[in-house]
PDB file of N, H, CA, C and O in Angstrom:
ATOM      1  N   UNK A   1     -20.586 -33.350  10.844  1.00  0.00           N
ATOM      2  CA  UNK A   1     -21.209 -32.168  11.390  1.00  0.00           C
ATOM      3  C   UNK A   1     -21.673 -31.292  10.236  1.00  0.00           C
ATOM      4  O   UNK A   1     -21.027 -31.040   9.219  1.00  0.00           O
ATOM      5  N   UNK A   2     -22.660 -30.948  10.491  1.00  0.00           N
ATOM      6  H   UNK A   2     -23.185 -31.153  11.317  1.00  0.00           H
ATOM      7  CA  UNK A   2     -23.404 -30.204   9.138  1.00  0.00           C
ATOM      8  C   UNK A   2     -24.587 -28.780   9.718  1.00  0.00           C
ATOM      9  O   UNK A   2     -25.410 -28.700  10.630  1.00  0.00           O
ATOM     10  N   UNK A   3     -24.201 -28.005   8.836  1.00  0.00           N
ATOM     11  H   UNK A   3     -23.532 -28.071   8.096  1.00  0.00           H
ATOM     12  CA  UNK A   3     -25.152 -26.802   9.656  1.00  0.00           C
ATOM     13  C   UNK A   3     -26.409 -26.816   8.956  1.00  0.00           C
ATOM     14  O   UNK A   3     -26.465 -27.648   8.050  1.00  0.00           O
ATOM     15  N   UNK A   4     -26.906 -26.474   9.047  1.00  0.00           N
ATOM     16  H   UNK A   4     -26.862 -25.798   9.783  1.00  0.00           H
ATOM     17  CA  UNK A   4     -28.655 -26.319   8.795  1.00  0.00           C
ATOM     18  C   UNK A   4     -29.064 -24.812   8.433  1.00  0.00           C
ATOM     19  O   UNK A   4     -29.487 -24.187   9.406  1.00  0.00           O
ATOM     20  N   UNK A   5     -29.028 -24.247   7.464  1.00  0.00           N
ATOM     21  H   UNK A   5     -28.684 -24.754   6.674  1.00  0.00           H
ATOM     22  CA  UNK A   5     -28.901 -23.059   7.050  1.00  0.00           C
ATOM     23  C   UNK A   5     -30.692 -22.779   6.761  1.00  0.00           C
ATOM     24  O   UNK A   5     -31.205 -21.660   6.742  1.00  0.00           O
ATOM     25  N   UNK A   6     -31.263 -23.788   6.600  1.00  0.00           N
ATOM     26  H   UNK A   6     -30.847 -24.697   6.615  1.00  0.00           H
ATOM     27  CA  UNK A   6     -32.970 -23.501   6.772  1.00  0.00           C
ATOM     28  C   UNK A   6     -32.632 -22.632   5.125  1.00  0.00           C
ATOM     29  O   UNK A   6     -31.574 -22.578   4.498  1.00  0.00           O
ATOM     30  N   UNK A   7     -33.865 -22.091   4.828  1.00  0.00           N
ATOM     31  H   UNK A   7     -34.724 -22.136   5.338  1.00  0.00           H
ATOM     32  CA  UNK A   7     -34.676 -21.747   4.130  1.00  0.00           C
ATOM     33  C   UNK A   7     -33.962 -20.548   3.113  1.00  0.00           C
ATOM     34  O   UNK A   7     -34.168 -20.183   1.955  1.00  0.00           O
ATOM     35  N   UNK A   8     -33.109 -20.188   4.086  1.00  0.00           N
ATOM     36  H   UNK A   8     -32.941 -20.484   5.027  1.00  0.00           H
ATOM     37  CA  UNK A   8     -31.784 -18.841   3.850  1.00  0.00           C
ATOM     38  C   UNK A   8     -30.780 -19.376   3.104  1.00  0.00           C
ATOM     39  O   UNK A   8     -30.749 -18.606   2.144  1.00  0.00           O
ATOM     40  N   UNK A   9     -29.823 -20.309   2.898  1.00  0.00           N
ATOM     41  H   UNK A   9     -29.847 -20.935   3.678  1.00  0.00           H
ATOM     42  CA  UNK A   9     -28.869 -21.316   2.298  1.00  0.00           C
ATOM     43  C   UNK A   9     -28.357 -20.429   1.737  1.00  0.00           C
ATOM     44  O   UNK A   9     -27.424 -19.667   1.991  1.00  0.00           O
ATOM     45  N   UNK A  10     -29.305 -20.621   0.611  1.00  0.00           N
ATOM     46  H   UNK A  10     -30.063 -21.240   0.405  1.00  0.00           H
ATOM     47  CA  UNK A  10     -28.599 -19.706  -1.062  1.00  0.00           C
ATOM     48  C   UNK A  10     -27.990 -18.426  -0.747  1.00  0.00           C
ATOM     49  O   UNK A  10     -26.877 -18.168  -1.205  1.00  0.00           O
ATOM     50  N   UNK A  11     -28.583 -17.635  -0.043  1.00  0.00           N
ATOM     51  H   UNK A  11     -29.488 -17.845   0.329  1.00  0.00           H
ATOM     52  CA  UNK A  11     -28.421 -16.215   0.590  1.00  0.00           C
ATOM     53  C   UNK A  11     -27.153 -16.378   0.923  1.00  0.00           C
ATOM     54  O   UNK A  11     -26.229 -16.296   0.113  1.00  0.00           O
ATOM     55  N   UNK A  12     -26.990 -16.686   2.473  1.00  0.00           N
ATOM     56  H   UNK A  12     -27.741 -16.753   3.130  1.00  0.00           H
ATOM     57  CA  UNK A  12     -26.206 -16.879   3.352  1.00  0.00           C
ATOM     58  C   UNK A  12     -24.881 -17.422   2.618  1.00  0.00           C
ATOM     59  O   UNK A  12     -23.792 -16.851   2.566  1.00  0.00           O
ATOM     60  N   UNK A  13     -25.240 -18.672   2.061  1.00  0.00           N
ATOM     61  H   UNK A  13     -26.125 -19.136   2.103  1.00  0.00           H
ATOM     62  CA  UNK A  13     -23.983 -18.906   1.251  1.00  0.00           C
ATOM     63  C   UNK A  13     -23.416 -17.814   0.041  1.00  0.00           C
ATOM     64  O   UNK A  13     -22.278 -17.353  -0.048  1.00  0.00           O
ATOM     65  N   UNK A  14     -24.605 -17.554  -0.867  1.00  0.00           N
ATOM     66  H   UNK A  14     -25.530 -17.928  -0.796  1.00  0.00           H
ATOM     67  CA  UNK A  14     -24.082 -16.554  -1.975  1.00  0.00           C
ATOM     68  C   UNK A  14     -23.102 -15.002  -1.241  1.00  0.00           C
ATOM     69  O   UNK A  14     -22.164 -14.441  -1.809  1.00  0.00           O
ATOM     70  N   UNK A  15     -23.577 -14.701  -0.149  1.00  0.00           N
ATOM     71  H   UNK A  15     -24.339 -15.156   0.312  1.00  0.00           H
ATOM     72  CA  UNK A  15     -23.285 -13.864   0.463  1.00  0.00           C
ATOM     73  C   UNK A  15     -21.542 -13.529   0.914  1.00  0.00           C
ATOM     74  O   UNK A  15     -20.828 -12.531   0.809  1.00  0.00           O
ATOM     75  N   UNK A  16     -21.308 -15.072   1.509  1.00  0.00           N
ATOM     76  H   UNK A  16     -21.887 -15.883   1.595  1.00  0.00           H
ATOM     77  CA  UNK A  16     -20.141 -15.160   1.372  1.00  0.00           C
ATOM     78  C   UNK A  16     -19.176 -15.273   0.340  1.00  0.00           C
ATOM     79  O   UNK A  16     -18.127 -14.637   0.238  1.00  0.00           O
ATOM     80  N   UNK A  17     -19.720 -16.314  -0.565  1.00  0.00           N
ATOM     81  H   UNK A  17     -20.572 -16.830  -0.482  1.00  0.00           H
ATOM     82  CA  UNK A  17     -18.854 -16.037  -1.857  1.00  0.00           C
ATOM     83  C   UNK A  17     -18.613 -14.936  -2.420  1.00  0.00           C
ATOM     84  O   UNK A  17     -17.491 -14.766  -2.897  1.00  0.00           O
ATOM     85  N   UNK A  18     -19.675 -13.832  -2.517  1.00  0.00           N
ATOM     86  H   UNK A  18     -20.587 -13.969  -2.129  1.00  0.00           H
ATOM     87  CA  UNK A  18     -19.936 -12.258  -2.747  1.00  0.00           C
ATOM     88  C   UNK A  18     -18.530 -11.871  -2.009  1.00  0.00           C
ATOM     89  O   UNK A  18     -17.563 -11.566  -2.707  1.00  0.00           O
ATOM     90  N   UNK A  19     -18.429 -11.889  -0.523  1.00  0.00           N
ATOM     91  H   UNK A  19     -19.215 -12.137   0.044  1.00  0.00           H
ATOM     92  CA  UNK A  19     -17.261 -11.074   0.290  1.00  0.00           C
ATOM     93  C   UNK A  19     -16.073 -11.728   0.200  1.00  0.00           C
ATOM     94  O   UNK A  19     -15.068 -11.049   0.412  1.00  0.00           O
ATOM     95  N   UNK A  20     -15.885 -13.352  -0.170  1.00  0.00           N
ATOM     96  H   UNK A  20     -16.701 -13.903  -0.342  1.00  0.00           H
ATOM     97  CA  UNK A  20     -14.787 -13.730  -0.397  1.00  0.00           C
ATOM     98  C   UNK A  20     -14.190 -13.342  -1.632  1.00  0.00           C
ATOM     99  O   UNK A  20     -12.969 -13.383  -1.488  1.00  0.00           O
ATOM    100  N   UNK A  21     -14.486 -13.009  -2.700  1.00  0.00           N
ATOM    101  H   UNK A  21     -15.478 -12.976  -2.817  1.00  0.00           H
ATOM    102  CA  UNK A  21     -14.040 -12.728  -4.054  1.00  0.00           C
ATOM    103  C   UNK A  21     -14.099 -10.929  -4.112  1.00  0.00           C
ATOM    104  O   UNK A  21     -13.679 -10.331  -5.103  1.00  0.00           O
ATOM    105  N   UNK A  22     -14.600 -10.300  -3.070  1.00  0.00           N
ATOM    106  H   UNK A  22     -14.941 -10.785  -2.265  1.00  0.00           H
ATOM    107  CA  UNK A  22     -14.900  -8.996  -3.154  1.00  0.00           C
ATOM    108  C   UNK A  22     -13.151  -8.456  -2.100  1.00  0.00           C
ATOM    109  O   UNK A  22     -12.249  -7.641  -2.295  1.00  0.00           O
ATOM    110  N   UNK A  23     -13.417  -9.294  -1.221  1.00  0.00           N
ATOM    111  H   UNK A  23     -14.149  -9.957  -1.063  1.00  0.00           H
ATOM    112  CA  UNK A  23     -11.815  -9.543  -0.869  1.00  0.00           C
ATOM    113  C   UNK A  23     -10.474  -9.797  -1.559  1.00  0.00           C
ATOM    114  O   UNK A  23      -9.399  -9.208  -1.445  1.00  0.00           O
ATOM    115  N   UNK A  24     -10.815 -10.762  -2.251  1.00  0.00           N
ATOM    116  H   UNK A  24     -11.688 -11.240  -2.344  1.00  0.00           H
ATOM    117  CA  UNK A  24      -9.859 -11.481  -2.832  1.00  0.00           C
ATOM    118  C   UNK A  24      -9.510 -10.562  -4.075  1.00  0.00           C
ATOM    119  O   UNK A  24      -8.308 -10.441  -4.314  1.00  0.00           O
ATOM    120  N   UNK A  25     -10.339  -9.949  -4.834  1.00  0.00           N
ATOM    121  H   UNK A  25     -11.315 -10.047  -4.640  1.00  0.00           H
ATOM    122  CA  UNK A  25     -10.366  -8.464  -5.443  1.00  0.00           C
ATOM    123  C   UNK A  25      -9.470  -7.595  -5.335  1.00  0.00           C
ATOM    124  O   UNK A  25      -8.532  -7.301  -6.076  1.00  0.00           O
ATOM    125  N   UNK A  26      -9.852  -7.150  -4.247  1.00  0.00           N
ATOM    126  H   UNK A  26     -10.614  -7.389  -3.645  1.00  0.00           H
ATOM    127  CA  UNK A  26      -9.258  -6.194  -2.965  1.00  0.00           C
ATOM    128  C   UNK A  26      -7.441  -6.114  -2.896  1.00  0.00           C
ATOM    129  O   UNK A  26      -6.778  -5.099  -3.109  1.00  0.00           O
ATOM    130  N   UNK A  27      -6.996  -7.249  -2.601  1.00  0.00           N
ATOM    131  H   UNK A  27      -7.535  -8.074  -2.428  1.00  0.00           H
ATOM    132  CA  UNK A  27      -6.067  -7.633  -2.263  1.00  0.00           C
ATOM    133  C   UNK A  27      -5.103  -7.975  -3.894  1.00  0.00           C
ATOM    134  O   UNK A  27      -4.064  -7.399  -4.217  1.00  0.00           O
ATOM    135  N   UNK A  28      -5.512  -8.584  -4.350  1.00  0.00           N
ATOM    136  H   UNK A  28      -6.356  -9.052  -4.088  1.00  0.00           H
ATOM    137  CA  UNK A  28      -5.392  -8.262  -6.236  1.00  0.00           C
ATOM    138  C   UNK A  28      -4.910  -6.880  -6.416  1.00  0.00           C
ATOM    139  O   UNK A  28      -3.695  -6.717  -6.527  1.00  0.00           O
ATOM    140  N   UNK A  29      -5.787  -5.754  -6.463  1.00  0.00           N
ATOM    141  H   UNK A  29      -6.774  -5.887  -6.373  1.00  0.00           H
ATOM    142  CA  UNK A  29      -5.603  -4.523  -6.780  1.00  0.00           C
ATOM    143  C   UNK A  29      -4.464  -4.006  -6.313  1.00  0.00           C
ATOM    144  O   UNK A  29      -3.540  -3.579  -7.006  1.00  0.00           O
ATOM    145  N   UNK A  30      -4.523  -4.042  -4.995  1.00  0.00           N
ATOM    146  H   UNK A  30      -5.273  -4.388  -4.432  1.00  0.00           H
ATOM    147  CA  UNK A  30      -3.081  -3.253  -4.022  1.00  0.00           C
ATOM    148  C   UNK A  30      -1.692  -4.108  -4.565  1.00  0.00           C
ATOM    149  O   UNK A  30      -0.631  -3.521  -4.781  1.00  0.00           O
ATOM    150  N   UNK A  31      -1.807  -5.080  -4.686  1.00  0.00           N
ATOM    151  H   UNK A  31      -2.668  -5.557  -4.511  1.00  0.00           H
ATOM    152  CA  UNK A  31      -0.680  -5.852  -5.173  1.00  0.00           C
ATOM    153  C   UNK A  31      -0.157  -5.878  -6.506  1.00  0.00           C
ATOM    154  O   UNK A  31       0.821  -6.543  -6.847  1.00  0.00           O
ATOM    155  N   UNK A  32      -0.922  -5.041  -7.344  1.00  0.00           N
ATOM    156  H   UNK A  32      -1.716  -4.500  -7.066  1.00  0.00           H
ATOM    157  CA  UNK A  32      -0.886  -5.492  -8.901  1.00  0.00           C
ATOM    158  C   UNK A  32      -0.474  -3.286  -8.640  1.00  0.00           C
ATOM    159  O   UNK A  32       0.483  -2.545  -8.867  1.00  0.00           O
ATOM    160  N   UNK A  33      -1.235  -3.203  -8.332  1.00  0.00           N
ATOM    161  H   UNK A  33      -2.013  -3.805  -8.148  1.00  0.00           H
ATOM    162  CA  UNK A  33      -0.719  -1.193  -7.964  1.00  0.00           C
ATOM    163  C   UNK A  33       0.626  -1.353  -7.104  1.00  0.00           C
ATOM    164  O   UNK A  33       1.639  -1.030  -7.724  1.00  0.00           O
ATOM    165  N   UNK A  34       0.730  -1.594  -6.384  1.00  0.00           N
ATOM    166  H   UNK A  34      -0.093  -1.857  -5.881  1.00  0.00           H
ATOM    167  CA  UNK A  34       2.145  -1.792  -5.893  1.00  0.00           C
ATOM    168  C   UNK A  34       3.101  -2.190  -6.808  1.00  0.00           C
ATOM    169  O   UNK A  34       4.070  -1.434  -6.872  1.00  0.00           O
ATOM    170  N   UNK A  35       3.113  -2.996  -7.415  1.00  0.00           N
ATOM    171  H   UNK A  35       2.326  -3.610  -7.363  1.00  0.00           H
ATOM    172  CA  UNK A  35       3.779  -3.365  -8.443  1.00  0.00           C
ATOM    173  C   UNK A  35       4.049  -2.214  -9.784  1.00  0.00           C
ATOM    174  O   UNK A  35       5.110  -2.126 -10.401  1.00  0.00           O
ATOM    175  N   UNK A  36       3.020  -1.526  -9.998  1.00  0.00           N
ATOM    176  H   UNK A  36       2.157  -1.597  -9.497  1.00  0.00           H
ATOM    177  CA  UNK A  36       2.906  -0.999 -10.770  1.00  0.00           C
ATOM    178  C   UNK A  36       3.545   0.702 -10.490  1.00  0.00           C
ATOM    179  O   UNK A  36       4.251   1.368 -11.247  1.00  0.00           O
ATOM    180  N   UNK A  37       3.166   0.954  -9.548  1.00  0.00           N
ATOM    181  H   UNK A  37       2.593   0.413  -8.933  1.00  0.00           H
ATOM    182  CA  UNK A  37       3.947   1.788  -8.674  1.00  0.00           C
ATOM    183  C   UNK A  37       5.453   2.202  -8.402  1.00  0.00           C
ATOM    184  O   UNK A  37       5.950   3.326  -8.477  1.00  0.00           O
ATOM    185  N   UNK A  38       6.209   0.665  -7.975  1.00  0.00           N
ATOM    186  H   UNK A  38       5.806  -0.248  -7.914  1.00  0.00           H
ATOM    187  CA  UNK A  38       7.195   0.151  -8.058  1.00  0.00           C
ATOM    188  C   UNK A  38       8.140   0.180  -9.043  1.00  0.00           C
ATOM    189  O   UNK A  38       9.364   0.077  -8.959  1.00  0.00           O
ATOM    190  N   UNK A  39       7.242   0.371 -10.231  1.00  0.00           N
ATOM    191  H   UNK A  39       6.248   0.455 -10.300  1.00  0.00           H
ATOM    192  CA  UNK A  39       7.807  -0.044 -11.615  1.00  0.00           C
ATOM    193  C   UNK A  39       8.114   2.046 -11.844  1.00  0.00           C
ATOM    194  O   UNK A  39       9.092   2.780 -11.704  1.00  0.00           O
ATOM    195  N   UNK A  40       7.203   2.176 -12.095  1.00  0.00           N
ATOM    196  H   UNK A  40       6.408   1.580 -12.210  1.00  0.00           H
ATOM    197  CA  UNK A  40       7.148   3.452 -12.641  1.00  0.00           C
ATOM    198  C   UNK A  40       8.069   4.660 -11.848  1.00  0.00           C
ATOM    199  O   UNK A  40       8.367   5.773 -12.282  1.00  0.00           O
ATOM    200  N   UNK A  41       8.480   3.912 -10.259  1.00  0.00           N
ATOM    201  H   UNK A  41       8.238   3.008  -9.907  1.00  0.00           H
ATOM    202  CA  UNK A  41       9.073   4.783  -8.967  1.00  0.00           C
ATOM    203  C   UNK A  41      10.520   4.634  -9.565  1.00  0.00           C
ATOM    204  O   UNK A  41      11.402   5.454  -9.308  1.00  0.00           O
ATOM    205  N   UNK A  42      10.775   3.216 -10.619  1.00  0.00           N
ATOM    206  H   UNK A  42      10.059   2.550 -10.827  1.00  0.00           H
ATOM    207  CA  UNK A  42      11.917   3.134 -10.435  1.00  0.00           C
ATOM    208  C   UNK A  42      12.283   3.916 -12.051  1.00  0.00           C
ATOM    209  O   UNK A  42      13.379   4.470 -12.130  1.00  0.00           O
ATOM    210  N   UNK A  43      11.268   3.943 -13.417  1.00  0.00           N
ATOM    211  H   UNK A  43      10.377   3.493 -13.353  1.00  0.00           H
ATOM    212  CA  UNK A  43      11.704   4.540 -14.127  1.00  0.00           C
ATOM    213  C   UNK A  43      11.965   6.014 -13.771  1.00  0.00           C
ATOM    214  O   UNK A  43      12.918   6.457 -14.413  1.00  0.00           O
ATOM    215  N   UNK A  44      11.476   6.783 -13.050  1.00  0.00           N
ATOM    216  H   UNK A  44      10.702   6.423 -12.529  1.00  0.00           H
ATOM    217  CA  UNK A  44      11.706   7.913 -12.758  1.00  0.00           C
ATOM    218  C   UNK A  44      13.107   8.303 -12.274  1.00  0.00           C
ATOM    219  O   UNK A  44      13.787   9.255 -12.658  1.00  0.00           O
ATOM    220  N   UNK A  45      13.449   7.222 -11.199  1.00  0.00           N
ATOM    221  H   UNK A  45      12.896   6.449 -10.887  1.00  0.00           H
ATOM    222  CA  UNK A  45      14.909   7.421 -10.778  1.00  0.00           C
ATOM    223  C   UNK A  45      15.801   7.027 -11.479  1.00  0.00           C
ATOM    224  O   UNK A  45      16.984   7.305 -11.280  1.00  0.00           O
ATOM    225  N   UNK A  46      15.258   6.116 -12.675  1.00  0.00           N
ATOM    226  H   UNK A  46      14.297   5.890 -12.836  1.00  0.00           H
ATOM    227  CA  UNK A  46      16.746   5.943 -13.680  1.00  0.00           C
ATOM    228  C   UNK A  46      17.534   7.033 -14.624  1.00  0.00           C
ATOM    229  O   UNK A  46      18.626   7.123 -15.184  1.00  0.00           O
ATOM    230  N   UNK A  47      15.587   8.287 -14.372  1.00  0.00           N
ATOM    231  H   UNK A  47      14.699   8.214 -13.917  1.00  0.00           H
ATOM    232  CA  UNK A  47      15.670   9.425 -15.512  1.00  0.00           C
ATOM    233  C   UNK A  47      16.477  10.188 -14.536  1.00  0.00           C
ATOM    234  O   UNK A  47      17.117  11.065 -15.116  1.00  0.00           O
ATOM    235  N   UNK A  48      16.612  10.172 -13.661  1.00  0.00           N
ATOM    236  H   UNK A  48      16.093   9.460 -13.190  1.00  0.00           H
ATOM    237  CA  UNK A  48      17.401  11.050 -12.878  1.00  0.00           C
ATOM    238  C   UNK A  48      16.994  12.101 -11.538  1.00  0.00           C
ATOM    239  O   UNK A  48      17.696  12.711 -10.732  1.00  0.00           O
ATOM    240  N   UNK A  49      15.349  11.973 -11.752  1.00  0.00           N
ATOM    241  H   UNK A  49      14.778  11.477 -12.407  1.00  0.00           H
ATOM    242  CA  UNK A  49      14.359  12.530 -10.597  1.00  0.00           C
ATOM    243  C   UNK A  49      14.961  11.318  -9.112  1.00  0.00           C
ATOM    244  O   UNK A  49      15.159  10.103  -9.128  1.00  0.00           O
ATOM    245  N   UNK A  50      15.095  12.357  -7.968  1.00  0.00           N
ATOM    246  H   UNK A  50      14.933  13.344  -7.955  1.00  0.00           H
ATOM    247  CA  UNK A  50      15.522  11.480  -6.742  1.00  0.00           C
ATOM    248  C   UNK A  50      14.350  11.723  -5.420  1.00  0.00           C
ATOM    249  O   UNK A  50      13.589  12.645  -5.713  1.00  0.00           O
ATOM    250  N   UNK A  51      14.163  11.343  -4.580  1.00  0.00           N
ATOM    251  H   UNK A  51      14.781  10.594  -4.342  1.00  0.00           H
ATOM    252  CA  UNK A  51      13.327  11.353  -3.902  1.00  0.00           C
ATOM    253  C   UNK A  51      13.361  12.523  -2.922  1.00  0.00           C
ATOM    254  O   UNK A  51      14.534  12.810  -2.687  1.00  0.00           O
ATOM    255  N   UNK A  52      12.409  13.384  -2.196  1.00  0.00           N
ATOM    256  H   UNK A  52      11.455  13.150  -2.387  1.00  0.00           H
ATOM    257  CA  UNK A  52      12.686  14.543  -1.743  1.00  0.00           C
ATOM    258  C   UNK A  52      13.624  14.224  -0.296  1.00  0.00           C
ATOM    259  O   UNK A  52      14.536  14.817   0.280  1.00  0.00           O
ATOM    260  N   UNK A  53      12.996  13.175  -0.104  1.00  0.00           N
ATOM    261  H   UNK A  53      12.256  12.693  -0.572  1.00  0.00           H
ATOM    262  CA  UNK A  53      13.823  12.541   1.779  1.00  0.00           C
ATOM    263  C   UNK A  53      15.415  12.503   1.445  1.00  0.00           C
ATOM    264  O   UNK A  53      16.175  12.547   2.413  1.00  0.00           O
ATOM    265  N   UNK A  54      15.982  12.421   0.106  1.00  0.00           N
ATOM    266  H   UNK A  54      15.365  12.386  -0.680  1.00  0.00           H
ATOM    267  CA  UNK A  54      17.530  12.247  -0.428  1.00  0.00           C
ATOM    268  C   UNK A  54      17.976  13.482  -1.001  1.00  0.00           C
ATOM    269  O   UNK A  54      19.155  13.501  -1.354  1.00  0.00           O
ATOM    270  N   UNK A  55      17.303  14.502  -1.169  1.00  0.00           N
ATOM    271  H   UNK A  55      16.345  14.487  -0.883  1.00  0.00           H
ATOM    272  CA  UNK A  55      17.710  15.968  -1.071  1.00  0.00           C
ATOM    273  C   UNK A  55      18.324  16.592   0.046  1.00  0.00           C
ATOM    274  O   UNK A  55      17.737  16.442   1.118  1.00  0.00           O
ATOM    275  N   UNK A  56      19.543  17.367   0.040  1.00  0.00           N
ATOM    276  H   UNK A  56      20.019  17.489  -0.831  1.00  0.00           H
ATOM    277  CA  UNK A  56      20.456  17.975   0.721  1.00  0.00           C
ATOM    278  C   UNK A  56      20.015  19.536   1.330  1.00  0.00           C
ATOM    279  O   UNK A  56      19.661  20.359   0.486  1.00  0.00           O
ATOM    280  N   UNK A  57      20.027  19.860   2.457  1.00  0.00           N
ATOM    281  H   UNK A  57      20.315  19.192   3.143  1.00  0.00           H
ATOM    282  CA  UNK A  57      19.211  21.203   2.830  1.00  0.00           C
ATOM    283  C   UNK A  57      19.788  22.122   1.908  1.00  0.00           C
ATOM    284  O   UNK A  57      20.960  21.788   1.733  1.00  0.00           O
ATOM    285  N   UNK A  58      19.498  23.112   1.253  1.00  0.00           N
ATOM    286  H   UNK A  58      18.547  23.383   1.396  1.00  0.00           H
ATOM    287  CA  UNK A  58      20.503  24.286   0.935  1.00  0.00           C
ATOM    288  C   UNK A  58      21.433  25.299   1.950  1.00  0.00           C
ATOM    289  O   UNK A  58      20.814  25.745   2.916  1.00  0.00           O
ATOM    290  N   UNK A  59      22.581  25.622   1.843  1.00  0.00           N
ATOM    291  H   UNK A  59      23.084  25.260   1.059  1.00  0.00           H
ATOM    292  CA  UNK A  59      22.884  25.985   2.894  1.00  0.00           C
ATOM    293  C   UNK A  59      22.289  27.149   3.909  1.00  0.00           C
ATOM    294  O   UNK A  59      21.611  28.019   3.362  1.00  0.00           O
ATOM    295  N   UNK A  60      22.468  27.236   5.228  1.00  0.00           N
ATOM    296  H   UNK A  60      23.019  26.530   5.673  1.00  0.00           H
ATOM    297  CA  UNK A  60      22.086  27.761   6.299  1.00  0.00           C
ATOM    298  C   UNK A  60      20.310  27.507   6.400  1.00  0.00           C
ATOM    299  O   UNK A  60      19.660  28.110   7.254  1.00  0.00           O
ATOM    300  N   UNK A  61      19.683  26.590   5.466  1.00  0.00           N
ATOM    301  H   UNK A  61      20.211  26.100   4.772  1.00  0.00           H
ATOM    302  CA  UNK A  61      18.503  26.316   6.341  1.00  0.00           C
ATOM    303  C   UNK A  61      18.671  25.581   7.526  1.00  0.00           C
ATOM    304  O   UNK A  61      19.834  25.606   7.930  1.00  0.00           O
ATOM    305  N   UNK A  62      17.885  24.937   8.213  1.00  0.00           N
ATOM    306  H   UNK A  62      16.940  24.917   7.885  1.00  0.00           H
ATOM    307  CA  UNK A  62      17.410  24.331   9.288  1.00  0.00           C
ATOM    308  C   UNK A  62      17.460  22.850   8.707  1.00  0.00           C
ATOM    309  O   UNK A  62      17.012  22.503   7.614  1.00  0.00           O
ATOM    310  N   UNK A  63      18.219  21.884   9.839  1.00  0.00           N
ATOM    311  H   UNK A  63      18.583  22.166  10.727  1.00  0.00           H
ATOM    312  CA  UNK A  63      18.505  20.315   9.339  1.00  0.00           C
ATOM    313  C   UNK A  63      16.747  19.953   9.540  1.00  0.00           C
ATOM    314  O   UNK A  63      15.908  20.747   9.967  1.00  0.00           O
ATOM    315  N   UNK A  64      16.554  18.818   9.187  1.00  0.00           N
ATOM    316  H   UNK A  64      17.234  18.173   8.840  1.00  0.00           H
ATOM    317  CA  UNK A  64      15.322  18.037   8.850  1.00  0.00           C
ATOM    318  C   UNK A  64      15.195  17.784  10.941  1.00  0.00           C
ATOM    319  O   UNK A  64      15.942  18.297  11.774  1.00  0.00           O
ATOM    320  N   UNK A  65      14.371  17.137  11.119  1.00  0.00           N
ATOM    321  H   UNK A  65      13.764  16.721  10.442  1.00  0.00           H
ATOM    322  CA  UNK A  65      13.879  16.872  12.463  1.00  0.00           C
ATOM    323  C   UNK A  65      15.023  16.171  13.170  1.00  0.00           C
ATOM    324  O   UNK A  65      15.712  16.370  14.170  1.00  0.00           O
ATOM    325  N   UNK A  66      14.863  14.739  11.661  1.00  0.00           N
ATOM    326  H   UNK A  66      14.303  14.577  10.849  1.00  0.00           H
ATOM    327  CA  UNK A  66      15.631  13.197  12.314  1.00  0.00           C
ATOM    328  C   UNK A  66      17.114  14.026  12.456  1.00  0.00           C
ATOM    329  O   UNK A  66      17.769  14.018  13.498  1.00  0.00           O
ATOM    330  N   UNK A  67      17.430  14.581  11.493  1.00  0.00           N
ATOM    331  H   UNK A  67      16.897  14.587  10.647  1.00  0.00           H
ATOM    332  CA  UNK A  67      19.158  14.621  11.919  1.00  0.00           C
ATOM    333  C   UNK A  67      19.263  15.580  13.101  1.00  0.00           C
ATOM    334  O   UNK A  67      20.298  15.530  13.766  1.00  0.00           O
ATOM    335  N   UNK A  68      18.266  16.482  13.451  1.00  0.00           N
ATOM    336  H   UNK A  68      17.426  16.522  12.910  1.00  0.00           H
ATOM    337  CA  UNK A  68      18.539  17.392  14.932  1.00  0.00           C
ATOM    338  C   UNK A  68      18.534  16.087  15.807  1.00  0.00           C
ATOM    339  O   UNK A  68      19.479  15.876  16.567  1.00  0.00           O
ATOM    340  N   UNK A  69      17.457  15.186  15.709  1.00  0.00           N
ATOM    341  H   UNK A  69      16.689  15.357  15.091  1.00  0.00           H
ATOM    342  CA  UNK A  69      17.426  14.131  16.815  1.00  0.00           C
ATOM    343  C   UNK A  69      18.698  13.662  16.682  1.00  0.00           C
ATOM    344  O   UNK A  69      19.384  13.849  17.687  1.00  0.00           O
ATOM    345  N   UNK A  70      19.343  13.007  15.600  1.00  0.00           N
ATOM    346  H   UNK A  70      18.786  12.855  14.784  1.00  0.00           H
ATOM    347  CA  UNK A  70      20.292  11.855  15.520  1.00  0.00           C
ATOM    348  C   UNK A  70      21.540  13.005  16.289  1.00  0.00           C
ATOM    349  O   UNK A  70      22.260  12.281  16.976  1.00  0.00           O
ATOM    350  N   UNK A  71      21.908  14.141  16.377  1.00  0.00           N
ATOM    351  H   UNK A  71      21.323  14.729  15.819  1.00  0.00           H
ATOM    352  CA  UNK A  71      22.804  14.396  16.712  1.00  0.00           C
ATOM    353  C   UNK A  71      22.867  15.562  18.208  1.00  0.00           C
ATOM    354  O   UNK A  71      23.741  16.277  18.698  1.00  0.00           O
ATOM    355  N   UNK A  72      21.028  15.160  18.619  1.00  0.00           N
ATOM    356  H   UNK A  72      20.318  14.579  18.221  1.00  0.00           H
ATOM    357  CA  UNK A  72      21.407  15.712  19.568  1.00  0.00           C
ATOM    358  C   UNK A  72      21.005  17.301  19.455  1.00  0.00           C
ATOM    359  O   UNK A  72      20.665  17.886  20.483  1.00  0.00           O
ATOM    360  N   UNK A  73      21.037  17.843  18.478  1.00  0.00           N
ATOM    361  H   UNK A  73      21.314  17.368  17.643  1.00  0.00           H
ATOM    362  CA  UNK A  73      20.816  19.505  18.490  1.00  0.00           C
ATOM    363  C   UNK A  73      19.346  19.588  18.562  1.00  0.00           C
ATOM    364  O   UNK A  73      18.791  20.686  18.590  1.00  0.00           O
TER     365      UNK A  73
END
């Protein structure tokens, strides 16, 4: 079975190779930044910086949302 791309071929085909590697790109980047991300998220917490979601309210503020949910208040 064979398609018949007429007169267009080069196009049609170059076209795709264009979006497959423009993809494949794509997906490269986020993965190689994630990584990189990853890396740098964790030197920070070795220096001793902690994440704001692992911070403790000061006293008599107002609990965060989740813990009013988790307990009901």
């Amino acid at each position: 079975m064979s398609i018949d791309l007429g007169n267009h071929a080069g196009f049609i085909l170059g076209s795709y190779i264009v979006t497959i590697l423009v993809i494949a790109a794509m997906i490269a980047w986020v993965i190689l930044d994630h990584r990189a991300q990853s890396r740098r998220l964790k030197q920070l917490e070795e220096r001793g910086a902690r994440r704001r979601s692992e911070r403790q309210a000061p006293a008599g503020t107002a609990k965060p949302l989740a813990s009013r949910q988790e307990t009901g208040a």
